[in-house]
C-alpha positions as CSV (number, residue, x, y, z in Angstrom):
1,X,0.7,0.4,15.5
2,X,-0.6,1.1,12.4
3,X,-3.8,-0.6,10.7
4,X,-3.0,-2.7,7.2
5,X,-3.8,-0.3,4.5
6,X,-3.9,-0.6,1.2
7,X,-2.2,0.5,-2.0
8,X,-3.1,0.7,-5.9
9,X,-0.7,1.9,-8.3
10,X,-1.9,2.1,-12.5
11,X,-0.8,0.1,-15.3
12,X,2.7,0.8,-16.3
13,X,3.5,3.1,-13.6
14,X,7.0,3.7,-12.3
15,X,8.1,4.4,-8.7
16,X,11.1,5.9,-8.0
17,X,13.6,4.5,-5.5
18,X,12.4,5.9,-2.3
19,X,13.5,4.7,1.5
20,X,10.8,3.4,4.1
21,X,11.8,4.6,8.1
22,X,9.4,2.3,9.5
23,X,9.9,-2.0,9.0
24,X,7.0,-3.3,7.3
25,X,5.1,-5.6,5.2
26,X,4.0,-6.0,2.2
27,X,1.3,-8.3,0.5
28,X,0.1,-8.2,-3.1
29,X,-3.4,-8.7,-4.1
30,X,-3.4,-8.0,-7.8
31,X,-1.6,-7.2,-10.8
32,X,1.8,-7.2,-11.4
33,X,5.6,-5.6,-10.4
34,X,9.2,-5.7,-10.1
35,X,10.4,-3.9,-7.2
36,X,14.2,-3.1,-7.7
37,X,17.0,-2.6,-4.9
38,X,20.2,-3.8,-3.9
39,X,18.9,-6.8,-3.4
40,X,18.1,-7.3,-7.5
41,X,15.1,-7.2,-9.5
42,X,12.3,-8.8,-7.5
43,X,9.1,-10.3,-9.3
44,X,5.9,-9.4,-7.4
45,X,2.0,-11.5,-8.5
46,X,-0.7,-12.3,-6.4
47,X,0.4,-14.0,-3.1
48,X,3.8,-12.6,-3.0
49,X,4.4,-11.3,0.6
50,X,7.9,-9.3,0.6
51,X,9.1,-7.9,4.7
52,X,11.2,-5.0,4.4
53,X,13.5,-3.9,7.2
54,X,13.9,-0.3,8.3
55,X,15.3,2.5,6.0
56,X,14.9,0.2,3.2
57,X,15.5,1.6,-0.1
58,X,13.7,0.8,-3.7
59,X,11.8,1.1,-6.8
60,X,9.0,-0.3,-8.6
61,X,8.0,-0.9,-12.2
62,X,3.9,-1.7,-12.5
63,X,2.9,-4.2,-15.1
64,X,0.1,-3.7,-17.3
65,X,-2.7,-4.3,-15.0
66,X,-1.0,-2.3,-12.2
67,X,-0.9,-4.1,-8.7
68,X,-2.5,-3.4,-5.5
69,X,-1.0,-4.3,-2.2
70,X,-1.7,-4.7,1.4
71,X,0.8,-3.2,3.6
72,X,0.9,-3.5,7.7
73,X,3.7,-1.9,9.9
74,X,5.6,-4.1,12.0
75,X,6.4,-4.4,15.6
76,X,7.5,-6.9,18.0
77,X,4.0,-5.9,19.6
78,X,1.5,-6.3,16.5
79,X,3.6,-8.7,14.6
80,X,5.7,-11.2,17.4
81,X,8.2,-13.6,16.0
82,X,8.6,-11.8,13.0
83,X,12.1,-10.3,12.6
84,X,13.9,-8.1,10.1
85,X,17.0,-9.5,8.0
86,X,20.1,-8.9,10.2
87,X,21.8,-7.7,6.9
88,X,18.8,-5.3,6.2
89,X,17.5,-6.8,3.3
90,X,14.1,-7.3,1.9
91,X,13.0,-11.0,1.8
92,X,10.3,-12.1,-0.2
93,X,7.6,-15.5,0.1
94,X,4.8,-16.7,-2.1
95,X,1.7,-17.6,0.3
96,X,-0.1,-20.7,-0.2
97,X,-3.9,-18.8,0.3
98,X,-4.3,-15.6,-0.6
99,X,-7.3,-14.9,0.7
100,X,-6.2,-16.2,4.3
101,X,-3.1,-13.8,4.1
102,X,-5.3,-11.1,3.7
103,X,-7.5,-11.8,6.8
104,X,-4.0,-11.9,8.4
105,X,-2.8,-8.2,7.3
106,X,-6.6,-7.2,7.9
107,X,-7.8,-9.0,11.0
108,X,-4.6,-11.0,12.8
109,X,-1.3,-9.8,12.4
110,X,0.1,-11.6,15.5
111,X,-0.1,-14.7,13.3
112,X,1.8,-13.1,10.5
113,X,5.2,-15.2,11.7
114,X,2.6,-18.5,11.5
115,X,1.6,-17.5,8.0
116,X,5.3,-16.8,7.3
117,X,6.1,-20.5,8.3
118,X,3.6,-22.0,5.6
119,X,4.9,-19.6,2.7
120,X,7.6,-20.8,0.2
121,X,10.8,-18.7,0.4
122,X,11.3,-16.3,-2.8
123,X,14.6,-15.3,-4.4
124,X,15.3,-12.5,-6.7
125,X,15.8,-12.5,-10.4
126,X,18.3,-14.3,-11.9
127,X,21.0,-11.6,-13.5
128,X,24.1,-12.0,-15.7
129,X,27.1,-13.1,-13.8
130,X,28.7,-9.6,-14.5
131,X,26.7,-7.6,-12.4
132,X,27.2,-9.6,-9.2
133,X,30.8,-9.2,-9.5
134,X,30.8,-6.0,-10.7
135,X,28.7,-4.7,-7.0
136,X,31.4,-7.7,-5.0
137,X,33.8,-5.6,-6.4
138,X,32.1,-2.4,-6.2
139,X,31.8,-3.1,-2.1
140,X,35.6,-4.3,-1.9
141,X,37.7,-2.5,-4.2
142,X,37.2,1.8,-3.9
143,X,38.8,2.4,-7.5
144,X,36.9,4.3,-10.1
145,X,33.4,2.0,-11.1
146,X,34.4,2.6,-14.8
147,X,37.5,0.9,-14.4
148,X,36.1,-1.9,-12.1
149,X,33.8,-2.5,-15.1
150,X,36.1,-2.5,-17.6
151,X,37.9,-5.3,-16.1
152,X,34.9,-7.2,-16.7
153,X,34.6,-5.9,-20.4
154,X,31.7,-3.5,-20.0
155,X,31.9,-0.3,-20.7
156,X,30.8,2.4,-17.6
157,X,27.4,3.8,-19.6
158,X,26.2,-0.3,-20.1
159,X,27.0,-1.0,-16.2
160,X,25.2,2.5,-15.5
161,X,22.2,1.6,-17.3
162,X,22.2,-2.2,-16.7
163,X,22.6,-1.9,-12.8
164,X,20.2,1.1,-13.1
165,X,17.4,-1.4,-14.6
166,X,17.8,-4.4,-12.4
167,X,18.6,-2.8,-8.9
168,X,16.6,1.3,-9.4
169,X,20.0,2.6,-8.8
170,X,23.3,4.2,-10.0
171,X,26.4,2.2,-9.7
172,X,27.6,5.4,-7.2
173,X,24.4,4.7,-5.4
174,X,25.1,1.0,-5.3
175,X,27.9,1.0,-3.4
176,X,26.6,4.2,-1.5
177,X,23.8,1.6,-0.6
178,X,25.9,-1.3,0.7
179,X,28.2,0.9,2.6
180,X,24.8,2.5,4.5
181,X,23.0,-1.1,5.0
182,X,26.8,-2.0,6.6
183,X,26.9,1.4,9.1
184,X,23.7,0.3,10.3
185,X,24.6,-3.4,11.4
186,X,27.7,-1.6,13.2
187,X,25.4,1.0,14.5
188,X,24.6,-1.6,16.9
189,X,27.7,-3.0,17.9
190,X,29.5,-0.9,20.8
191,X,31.8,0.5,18.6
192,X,32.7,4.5,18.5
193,X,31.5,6.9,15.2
194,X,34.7,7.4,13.8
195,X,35.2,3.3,14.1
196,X,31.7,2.7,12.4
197,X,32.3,5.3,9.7
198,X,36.1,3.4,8.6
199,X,34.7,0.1,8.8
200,X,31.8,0.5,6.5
201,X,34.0,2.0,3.7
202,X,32.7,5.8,4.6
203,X,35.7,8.5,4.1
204,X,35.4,9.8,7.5
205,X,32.6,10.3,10.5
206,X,31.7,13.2,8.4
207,X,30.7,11.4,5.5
208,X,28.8,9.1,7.4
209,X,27.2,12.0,9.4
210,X,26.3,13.3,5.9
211,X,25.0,10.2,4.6
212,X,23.1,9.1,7.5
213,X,21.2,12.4,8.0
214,X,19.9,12.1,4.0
215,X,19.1,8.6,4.1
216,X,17.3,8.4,8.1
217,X,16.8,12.2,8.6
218,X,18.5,12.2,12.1
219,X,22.1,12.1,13.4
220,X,24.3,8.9,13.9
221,X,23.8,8.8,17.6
222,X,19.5,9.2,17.4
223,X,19.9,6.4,14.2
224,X,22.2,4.3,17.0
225,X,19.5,4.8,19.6
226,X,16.5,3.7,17.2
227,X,18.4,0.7,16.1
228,X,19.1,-0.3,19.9
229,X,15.9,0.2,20.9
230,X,13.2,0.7,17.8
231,X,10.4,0.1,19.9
232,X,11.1,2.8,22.7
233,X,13.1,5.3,20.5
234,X,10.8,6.8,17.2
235,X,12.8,9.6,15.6
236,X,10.7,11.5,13.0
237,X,12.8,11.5,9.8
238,X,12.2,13.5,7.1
239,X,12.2,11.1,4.2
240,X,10.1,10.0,1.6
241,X,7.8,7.1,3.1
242,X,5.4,6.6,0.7
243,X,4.0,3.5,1.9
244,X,2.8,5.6,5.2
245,X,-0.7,5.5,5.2
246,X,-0.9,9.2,5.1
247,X,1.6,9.6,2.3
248,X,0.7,6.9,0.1
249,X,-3.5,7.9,0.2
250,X,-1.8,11.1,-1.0
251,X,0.3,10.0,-3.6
């Protein structure tokens, strides 16, 4: 398990949309953010405590004063109780004492589920109607996203650079996105490759192979293992973590 450390980006800094292997937490202390992924723009101040799950993917846009953050690693060890979304989305809280959530990241994360209980539940910007039918239809329909757009009288560059601003990502990578969160909910079901790969909108195992490999930096069958068994099975991916300790002292 790894300590809470801390993070400090500068006023009106950008992050690109990177992917985290590891499940973790993340508390702000100061400043200012959005952070932007398929689950839509999210507002981040003082107090805001957001949990991502494993291989979560986003960005993040700094306000003027910048924002520093407290991050801690989970584990059923370190952290008990406390539980990833089963859909593999980020879910975010606003803590009643900052200062007390702090001691918790710093000095008790086995209460972090307690602190959790106290916190008010936090939901993501609101957006124009458009854009949440435009990604429904984007996960159910596989014609061209221009035309999928049009439909909704938008033209492909304003859904391009709309969706771009309120979720850090293409409309392409979008739906790449929701098709990747779904193979890894079906990783863990006893179903075969091929089977996983059709039912999460892939082309074929290959694509899914393909996919997989750049998003978790392993194979299918390791990813299946880790998802089965986190705690007992650690495959070292080779993707951009920059809220590692290591990485983000670096960055």
């Amino acid at each position: 398990m790894t300590a809470a450390y801390r993070t400090r980006h500068e006023r009106n800094a950008t992050l690109a949309t990177h992917r985290h292997r590891e499940p973790y937490a993340a508390l702000v202390l100061d400043g200012d953010y959005t952070e932007a992924s398929l689950d839509g723009p999210l507002p981040c101040a003082p107090g805001t405590l957001v949990l991502h799950p494993a291989f979560h993917a986003h960005g993040d846009r700094f306000g003027r004063s910048g924002a520093s953050a407290i991050n801690l690693e989970l584990s059923p060890a370190a952290t008990p109780g406390v539980t990833a979304d089963p859909a593999f989305a980020a879910r975010a809280w606003r803590v009643h004492d900052l200062n007390e959530a702090r001691e918790v990241f710093e000095r008790a994360p086995r209460r972090l589920a307690e602190l959790l209980t106290c916190a008010q539940p936090l939901q993501a910007a609101a957006l124009p109607d458009w854009q949440g039918e435009l990604l429904r239809r984007m996960d159910q329909d596989e014609r061209e996203i221009a035309e999928l757009a049009r439909e909704l009288g938008v033209s492909a560059e304003h859904a391009s650079r709309a969706l771009g601003r309120s979720f850090g990502m293409s409309p392409r990578a979008l739906r790449r996105e929701a098709r990747w969160r779904r193979a890894l909910r079906l990783l863990a079901a006893p179903m075969a490759l091929a089977d996983v790969a059709a039912a999460a909108g892939f082309a074929d195992q290959s694509h899914l192979h393909k996919v997989v490999v750049a998003h978790a930096g392993c194979t299918p069958l390791q990813l299946r293992r880790q998802v089965l068994a986190p705690a007992e099975c650690r495959v070292e991916a080779k993707i951009k973590c920059v809220q590692d300790p290591h990485a983000a002292r670096a960055a």
